[in-house]
N, C-alpha and C positions, 0 to 999 in steps of 0.2 A: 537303794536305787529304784528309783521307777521302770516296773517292770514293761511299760511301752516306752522306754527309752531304749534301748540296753545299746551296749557300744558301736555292736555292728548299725545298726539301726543311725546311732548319732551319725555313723562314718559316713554312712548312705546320706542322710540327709544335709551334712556338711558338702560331698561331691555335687550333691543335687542342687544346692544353694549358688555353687561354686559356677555350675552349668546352666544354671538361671540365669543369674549374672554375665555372664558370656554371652549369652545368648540377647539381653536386653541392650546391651553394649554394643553388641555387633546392628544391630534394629537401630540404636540411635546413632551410627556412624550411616549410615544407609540411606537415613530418614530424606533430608534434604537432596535426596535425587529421588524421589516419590511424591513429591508435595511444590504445591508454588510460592511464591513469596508471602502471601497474607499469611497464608496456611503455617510457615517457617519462622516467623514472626510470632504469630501463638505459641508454637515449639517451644521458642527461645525464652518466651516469658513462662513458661512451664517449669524449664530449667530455673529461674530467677526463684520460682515461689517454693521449689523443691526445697532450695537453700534457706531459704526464710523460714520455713517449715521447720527446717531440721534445727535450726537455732531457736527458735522461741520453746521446742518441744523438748530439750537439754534442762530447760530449766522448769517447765511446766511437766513435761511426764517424767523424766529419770528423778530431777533433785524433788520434784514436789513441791515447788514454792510456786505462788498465787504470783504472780509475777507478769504484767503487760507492757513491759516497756519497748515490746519486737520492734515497734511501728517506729519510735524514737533511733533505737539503735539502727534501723533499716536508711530514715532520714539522715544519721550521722555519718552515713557510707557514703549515700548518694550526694550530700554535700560535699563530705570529706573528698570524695574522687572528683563532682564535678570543679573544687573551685580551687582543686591544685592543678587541676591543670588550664584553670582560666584563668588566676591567680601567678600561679609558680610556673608555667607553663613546662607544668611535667608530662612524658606520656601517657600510655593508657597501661602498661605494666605496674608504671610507679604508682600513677594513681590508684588502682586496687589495691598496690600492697598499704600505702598513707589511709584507704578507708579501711581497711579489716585492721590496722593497728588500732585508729580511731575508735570503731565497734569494739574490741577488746577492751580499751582502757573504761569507754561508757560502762561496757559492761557489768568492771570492778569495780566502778563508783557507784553503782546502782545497787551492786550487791553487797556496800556495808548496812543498809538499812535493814538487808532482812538477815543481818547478824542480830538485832533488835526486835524486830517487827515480825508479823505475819500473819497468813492467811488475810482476811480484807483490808485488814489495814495496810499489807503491803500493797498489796491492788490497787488502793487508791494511791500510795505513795508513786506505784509506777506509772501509773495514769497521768499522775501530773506532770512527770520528768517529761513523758512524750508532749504535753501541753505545755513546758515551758519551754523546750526546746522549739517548738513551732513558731511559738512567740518570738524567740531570738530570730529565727531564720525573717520576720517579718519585720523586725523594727531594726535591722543591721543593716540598715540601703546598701550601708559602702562594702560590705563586706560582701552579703548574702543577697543583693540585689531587690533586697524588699517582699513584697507579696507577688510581684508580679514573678517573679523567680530567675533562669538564665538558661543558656542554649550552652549545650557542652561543646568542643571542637570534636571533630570528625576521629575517628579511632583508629589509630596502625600499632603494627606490632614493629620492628623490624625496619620499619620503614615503608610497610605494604599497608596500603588503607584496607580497614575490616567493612566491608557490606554483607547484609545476608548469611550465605554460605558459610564465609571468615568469623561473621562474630559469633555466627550460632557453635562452630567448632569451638573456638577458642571458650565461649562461654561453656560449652560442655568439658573441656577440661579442668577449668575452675571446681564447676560443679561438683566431679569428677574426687579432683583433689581435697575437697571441703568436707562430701558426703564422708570418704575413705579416712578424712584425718580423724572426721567425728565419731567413726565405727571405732577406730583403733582406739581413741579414748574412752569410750565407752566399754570397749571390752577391758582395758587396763583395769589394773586397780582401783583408781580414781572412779571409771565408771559403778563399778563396786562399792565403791565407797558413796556415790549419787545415790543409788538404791538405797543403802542400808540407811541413808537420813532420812530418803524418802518414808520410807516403812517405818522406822521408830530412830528420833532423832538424839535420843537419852541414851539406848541401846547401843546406838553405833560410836556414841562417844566414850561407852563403855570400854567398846572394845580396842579403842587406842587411835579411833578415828579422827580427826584434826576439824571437827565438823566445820568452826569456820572459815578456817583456810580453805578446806574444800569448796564450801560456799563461793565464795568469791572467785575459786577456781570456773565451776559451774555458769557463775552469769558472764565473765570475763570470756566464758570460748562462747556462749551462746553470745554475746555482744559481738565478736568476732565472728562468726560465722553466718549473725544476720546482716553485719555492717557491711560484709564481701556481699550480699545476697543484693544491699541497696546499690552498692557500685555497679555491679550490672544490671540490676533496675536502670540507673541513670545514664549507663552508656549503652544501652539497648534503646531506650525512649530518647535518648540523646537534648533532652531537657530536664529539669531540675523546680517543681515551686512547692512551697510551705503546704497548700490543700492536698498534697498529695500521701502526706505521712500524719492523719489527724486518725482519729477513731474508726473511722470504716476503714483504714489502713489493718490496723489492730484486730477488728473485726474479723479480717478477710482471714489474716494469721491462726484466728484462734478457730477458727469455723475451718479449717483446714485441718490445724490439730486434731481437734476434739472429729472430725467425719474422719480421718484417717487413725486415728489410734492413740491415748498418749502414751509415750513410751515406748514406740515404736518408728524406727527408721525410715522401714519399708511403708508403713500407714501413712507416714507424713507426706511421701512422692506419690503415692497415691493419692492421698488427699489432695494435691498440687495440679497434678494433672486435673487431676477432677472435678476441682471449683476453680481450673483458670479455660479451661474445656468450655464448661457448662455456659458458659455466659455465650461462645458464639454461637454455641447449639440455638441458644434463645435469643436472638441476637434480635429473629422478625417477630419476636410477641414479646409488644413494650407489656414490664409489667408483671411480666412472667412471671421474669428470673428472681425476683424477692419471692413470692411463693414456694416456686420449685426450692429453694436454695432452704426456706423455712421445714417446709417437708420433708427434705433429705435428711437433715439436722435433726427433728423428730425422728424419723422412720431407723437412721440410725443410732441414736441414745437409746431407745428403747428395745429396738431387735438385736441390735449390737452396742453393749454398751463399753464392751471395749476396741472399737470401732473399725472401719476394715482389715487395718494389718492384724488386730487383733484374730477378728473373723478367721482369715484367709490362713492364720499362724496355729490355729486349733483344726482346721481343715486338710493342711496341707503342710506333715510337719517339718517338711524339708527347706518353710520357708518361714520357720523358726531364727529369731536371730538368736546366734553363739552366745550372749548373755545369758538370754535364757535355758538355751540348752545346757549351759555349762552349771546353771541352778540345778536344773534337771539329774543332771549326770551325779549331782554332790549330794541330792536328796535323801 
């Protein structure tokens, strides 16, 4: 065992993780009586990219596959959600759960190739899913309403219309539930089992690991978890078009992972916060924000190269996630 671990130390660090958490929970239940609507509006799209974050990084940091299809799976939400209920004319409950099934199944279709494939060659192959999906969304008039895109209907729960205050709660519950499902898998076995492919993919199959089926486990919940991330993209922006899920979509995903940590939870929300922040920061210097956003991206590869939550997880060990600690403790 690693002697700056030892158990009292983990307990500590586990309460202190416990009392973070509380503490940031109680901050975002509070928030929307501190702030005005623009301001709430940023919030809610923070919440959105947190989700996106933590789906594209399941499969890029835990499982280790080269893998860009966020953007695609992100599109297949915010389609899936807006055009059952412009379509099917379902709520906004049903709608989210029809885009995260949607995002799951994308997911596992996307993850037989890199039972085959990988490293750049997966890259491109996922590259293109999100490219041919864009295409579809543009030449289905009748379906997907063309290039020009569609206007979603107005959002209730219950029968109570969501503005403001209502979506941004609602939306934090999502989030909420998404972030929590994706810890709890990641701390399972499965998550375990994402690691030990990552690390050495010959090894883990040694040891009795189902490496494909895991596989396909891995892009199926990141598909899932980015597909629910597009749905509240779509009912937060409350419109839906094709230019909106192309490469700088991707871009934004990956430039979040990689400044926030990969293989990290807490990096990813970090990261989210952080390049959906930065933009209103810079909002009066056209021009900026490509620079600063270049810079940041240098400033952390190179001083951090395993990127904030990394950082902050070496500094502060309390805010270690339990996978890792639980390495820790078995070392």
């Amino acid at each position: 065992m690693d002697k700056s671990l030892t158990p009292t130390t983990a307990t500590s660090g586990r309460r202190a993780s416990r009392a973070g958490l509380a503490i940031i929970l109680a901050a975002l239940l509070v928030l929307p009586l501190m702030i005005n609507d623009y301001q709430l509006f940023v919030a809610t799209t923070m919440l959105v990219y947190c989700l996106a974050a933590v789906g594209l990084n399941i499969v890029l940091g835990y499982l280790g596959q080269l893998a860009f299809a966020s953007a695609a799976f992100f599109g297949i939400g915010a389609y899936a959600a807006g055009l059952s209920m412009v379509h099917l004319g379902l709520g906004t409950v049903p709608a989210i759960l029809v885009a995260t099934v949607c995002g799951g199944l994308a997911g596992a279709l996307v993850g037989l190739p890199a039972l085959r494939v990988r490293g750049y060659y997966l890259a491109i192959i996922t590259l293109a899913f999100g490219e041919l999906m864009r295409w579809m969304y543009v030449h289905n008039d009748g379906v997907t309403f063309g290039s020009g895109g569609f206007n979603i209907p107005d959002i209730g729960v219950l029968g109570f219309a969501l503005e403001g205050v209502g979506k941004y709660y609602l939306f934090l519950l999502v989030v909420v539930i998404g972030v929590g499902a994706s810890a709890g898998l990641l701390h399972s076995r499965y998550g375990r089992a994402f690691v030990a492919i990552r690390n050495n993919e010959a090894a883990a199959g040694s040891l009795g690991i189902a490496v494909n089926r895991t596989k396909i486990l891995a892009f199926a919940w990141s598909g899932l978890i980015t597909g629910l991330a597009g749905a509240l993209y779509a009912l937060l922006n409350g419109r839906v078009s094709p230019d909106t899920f192309g490469i700088s979509q991707m871009l934004m995903h990956f430039v979040i992972v990689m400044i926030g940590g990969l293989g990290s939870l807490v990096g990813s929300m970090v990261g989210a916060v952080l390049l959906t922040g930065l933009p209103e920061l810079l909002r009066n210097f056209p021009g900026l924000e490509e620079i600063v956003f270049s810079l940041l991206l240098i400033v952390v590869l190179f001083l951090m190269p395993k990127g904030i939550g990394g950082f902050l997880s070496a500094r502060f060990p309390w805010m270690q996630e339990r996978l890792y600690r639980e390495g820790r403790e078995h070392a």
